[in-house]
C-alpha positions in Angstrom: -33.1 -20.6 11.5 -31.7 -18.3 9.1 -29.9 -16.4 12.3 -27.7 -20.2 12.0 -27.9 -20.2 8.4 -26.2 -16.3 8.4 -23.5 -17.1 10.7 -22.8 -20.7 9.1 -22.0 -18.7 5.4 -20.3 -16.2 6.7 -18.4 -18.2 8.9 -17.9 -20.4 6.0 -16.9 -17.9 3.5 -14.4 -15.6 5.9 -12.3 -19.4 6.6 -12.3 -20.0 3.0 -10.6 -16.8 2.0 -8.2 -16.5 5.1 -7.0 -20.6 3.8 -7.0 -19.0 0.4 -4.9 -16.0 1.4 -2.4 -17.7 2.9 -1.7 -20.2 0.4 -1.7 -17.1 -2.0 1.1 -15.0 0.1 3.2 -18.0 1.4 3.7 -18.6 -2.8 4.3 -15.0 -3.0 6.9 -15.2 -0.5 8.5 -18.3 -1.6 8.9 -16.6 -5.3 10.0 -13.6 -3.5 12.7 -15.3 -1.3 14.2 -17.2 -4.3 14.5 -13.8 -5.7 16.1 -11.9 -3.1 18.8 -15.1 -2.6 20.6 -13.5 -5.7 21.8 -10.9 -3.3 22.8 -12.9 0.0 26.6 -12.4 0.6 28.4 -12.9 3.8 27.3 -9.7 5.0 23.8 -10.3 4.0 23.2 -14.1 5.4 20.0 -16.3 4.2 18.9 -16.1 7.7 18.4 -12.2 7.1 17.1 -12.4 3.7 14.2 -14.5 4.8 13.3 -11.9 7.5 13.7 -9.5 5.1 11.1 -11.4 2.9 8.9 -12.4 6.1 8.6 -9.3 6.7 6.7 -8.3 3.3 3.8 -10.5 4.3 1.3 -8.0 5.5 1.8 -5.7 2.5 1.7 -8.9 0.4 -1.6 -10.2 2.0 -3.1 -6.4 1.6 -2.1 -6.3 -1.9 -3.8 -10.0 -2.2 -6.6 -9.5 -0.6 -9.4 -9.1 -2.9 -8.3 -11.7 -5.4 -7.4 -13.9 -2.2 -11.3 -13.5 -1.2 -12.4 -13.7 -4.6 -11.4 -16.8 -4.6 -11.9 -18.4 -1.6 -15.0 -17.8 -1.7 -15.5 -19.1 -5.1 -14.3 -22.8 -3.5 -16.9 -22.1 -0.3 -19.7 -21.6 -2.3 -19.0 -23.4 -5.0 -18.3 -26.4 -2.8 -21.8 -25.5 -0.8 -23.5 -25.4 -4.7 -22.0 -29.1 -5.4 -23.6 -30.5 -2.2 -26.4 -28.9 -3.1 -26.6 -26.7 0.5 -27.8 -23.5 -1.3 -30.4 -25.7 -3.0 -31.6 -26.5 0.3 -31.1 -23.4 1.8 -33.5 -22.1 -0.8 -35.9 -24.9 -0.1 -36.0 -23.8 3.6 -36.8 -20.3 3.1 -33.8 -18.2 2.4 -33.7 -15.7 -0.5 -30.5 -15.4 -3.0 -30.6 -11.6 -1.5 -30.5 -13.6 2.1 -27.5 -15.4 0.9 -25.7 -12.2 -0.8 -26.5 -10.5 3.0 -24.0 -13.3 4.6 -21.8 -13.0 2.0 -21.6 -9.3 2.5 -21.3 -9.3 6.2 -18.1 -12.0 5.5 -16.8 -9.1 2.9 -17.3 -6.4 5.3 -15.6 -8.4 8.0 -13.0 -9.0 5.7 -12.9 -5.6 4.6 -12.1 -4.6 8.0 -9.5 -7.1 8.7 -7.5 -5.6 5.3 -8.0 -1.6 6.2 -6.1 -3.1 9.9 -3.1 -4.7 7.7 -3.1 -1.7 5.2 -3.1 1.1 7.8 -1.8 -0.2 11.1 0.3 -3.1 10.3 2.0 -3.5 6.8 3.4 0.1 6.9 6.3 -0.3 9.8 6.6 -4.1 9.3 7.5 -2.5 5.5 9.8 -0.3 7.0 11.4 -2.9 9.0 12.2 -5.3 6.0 14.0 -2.1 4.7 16.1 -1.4 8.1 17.0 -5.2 8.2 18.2 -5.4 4.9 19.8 -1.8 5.0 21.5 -3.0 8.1 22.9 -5.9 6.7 24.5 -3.9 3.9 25.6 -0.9 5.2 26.4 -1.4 8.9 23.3 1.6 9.8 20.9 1.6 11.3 17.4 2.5 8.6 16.2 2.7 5.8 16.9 5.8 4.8 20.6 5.2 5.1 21.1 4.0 1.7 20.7 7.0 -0.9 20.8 11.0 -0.3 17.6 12.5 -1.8 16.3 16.7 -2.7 13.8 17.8 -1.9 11.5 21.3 -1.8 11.5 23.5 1.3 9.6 26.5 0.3 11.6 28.4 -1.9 14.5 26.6 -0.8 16.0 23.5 -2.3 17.5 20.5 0.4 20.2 18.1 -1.1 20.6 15.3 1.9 23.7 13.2 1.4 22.8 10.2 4.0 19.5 9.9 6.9 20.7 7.3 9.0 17.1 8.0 10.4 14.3 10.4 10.3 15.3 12.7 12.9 19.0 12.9 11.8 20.2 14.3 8.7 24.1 13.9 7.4 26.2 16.2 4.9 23.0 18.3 4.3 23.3 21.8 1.7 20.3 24.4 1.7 20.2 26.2 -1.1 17.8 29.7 -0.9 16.3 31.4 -3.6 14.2 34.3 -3.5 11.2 35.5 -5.4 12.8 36.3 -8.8 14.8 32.7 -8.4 18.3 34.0 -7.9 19.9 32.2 -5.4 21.2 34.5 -2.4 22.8 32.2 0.0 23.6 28.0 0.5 23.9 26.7 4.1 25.9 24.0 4.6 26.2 21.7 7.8 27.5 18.2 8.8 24.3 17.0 10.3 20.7 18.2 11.3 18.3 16.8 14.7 14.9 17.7 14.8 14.0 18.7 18.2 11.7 20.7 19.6 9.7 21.4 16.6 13.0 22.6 14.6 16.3 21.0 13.0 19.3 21.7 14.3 22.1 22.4 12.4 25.8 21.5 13.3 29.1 22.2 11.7 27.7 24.9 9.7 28.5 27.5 6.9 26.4 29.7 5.5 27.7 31.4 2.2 25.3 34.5 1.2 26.0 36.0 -2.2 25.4 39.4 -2.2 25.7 41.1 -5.3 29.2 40.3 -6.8 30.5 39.1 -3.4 30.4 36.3 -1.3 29.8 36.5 1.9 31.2 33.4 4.4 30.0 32.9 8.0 30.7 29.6 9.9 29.3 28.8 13.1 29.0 25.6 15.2 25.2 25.0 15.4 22.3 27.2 13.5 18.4 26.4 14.2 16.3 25.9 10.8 13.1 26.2 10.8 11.7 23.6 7.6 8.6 21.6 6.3 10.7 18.4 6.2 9.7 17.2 9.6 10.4 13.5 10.5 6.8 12.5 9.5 7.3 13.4 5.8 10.9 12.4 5.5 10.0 8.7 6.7 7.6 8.3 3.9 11.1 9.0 1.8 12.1 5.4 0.6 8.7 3.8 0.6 6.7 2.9 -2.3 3.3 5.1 -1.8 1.4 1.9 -1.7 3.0 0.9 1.0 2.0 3.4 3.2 -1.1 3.9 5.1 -3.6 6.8 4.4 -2.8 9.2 7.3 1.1 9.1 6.1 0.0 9.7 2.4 -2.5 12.7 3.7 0.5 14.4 5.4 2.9 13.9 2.5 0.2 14.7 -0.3 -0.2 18.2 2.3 3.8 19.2 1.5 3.8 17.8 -1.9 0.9 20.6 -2.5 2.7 23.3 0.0 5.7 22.9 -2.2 3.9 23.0 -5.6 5.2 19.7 -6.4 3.8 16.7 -8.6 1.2 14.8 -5.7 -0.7 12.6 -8.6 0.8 9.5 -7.7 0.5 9.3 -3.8 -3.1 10.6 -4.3 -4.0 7.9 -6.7 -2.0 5.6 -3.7 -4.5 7.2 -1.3 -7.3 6.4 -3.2 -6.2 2.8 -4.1 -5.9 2.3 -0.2 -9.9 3.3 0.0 -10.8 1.2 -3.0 -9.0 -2.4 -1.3 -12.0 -2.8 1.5 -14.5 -2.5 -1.7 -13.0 -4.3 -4.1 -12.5 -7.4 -1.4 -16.4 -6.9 -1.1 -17.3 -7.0 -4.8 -14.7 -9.6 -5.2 -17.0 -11.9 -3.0 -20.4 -10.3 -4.0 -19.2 -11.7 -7.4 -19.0 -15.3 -6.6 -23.1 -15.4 -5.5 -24.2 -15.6 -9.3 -21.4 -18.0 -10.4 -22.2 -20.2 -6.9 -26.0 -20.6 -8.6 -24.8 -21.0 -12.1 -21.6 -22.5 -13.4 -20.5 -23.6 -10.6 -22.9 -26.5 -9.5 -21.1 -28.4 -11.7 -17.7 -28.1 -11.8 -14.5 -29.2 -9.8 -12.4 -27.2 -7.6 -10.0 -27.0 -10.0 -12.0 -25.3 -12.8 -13.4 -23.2 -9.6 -9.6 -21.9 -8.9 -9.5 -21.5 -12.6 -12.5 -19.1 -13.2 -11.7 -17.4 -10.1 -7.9 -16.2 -11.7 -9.3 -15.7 -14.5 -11.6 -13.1 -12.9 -8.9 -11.8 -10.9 -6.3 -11.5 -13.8 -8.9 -9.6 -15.6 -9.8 -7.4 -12.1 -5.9 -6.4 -12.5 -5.5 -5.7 -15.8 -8.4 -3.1 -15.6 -7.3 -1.8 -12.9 -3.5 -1.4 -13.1 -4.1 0.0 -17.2 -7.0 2.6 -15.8 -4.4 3.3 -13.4 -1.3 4.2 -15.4 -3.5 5.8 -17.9 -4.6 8.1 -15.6 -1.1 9.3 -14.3 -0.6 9.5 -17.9 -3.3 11.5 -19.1 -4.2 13.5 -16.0 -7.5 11.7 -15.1 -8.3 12.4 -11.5 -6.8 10.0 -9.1 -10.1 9.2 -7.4 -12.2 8.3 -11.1 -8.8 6.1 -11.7 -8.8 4.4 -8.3 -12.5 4.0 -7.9 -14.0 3.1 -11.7 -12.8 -0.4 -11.9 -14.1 -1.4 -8.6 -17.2 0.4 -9.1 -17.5 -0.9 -12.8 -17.0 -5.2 -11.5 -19.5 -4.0 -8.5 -21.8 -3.4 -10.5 -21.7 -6.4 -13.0 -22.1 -8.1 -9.5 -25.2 -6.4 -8.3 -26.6 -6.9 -11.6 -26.1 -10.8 -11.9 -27.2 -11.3 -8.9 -30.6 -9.5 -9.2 -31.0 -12.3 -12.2 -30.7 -14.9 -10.2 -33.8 -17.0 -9.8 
């Protein structure tokens, strides 16, 4: 019996937040599409646009996710409270921490099903949306095509004019400085493949500045041996939340190599562990409202309470969040504390319940 009963909530609860996260992404898209058609020229047609957009809907549902759950599972339970099914559940046996066990086996389910959109499929579908739209405005071929960018190579400072990809590198200066930070020599080259563990240069000329000389050498193709492998570089362009944890590890590992400012992929990293949680305390927080308020309201006033809780769940989280960056608070205390902080007001409640 309560083998049935475990399946039939869980069952219950996992289709109510997948209907709810759908409805919640398909308005984000919608608002997102009416948006982006303040940009759609000839070159850039509706048709693309919406594929552009489309193609934003796994990062959309990750970032949705536990507010999504939240609640759905609100208008499962709370519609199981108005019939009076947990009543009777109750009646036949089944403890609240029974019901709070199915609910958490739907959240850890759920849980899963958002690490899989977070890690494996909202990063390239992300990159994608960039190369379509990128495409459609420039004529190349990704995302990194649009802007040059610096960065850090050791003691040596890259400017990048254009990266029509990751592996190919266009009107690219090195700049080398040595321990006292004089600079002693700039490389210059048309363009730069990685291949075989190295870039190689081409159309090159190296200008070394030795005392009050300069020294000028130019040769057709120079290897050049650099951090910046293909794997770091296509992190470039996207937002840190919009990558998954193994691409934020390896560019938090250069950021630290280089010395340079890693605060706000790590606080990315940690967000990205935080999601499966919060999608579980999201629903662990419906269990006390389902034997409370809920009994006796309409759906409605169910949607309403469970915004409200999410509005509040962002707030907290996105203020802890940007105070932290601001004030130097470790990334994982700024990530985690929210989450950990609405868990336990769930725990709590629902130890209370009689």
């Amino acid at each position: 019996m309560m083998g049935i009963l475990d399946r039939y909530i869980a069952r219950a609860v996992i289709s109510g937040s997948l209907v709810a996260l759908t409805v919640f992404v398909s308005l984000i898209l919608i608002f997102s599409f009416v948006e982006e058609s303040g940009d759609i020229t000839p070159d850039y047609p509706a048709l693309t646009a919406l594929l552009h957009v489309a193609l934003q809907a796994p990062q959309r549902a990750y970032e949705s996710f536990p507010v999504a759950t939240l609640i759905g599972s609100l208008m499962t339970l709370g519609g199981m409270a108005a019939r009076s099914e947990l009543v009777v559940m109750r009646a036949a046996g089944m403890s609240v921490l029974g019901i709070g066990r199915s609910v958490a086996t739907a959240g850890i389910l759920l849980a899963l099903v958002a690490v899989a959109l977070g890690e494996w499929v909202a990063p390239p579908a992300e990159r994608m949306s960039l190369e379509v739209k990128a495409r459609a405005e420039t004529g190349q071929v990704g995302a990194l095509s649009r802007d040059g960018f610096w960065a850090r190579d050791g003691r040596s400072f890259v400017q990048v004019g254009s990266a029509p990809s990751a592996d190919l590198l266009e009107a690219l200066h090195i700049y080398h400085f040595d321990d006292s930070r004089q600079l002693t020599s700039i490389v210059s080259a048309a363009r730069a493949r990685y291949q075989d563990d190295h870039w190689l240069l081409d159309g090159v000329v190296v200008n070394r500045f030795v005392g009050d000389d300069v020294e000028r050498e130019a040769r057709d193709q120079l290897a050049w041996e650099s951090q910046l492998r293909p794997d770091v570089l296509d992190v470039v362009v996207v937002d840190p939340e919009a990558l998954s944890m193994a691409e934020l590890w390896t560019y938090i590992g250069y950021l630290d190599r280089n010395e340079l400012e890693s605060d706000r992929y790590r606080l990315a990293f940690w967000l990205k562990l935080a999601t499966p949680l919060a999608t579980l305390t999201m629903l662990l927080l419906t269990i006390p409202l389902a034997f409370g308020s809920l009994r006796s309201v309409g759906a409605g006033q169910r949607i309403f309470i469970g915004v409200m809780i999410g509005i509040v769940f962002f707030l907290a989280n996105n203020l802890l969040n940007h105070l932290g960056l601001v004030y130097g608070l470790p990334p994982a205390i700024s990530a985690l504390l929210p989450t950990l902080v609405f868990l336990a007001i769930a725990l709590y409640t629902t130890s209370r319940v009689r």
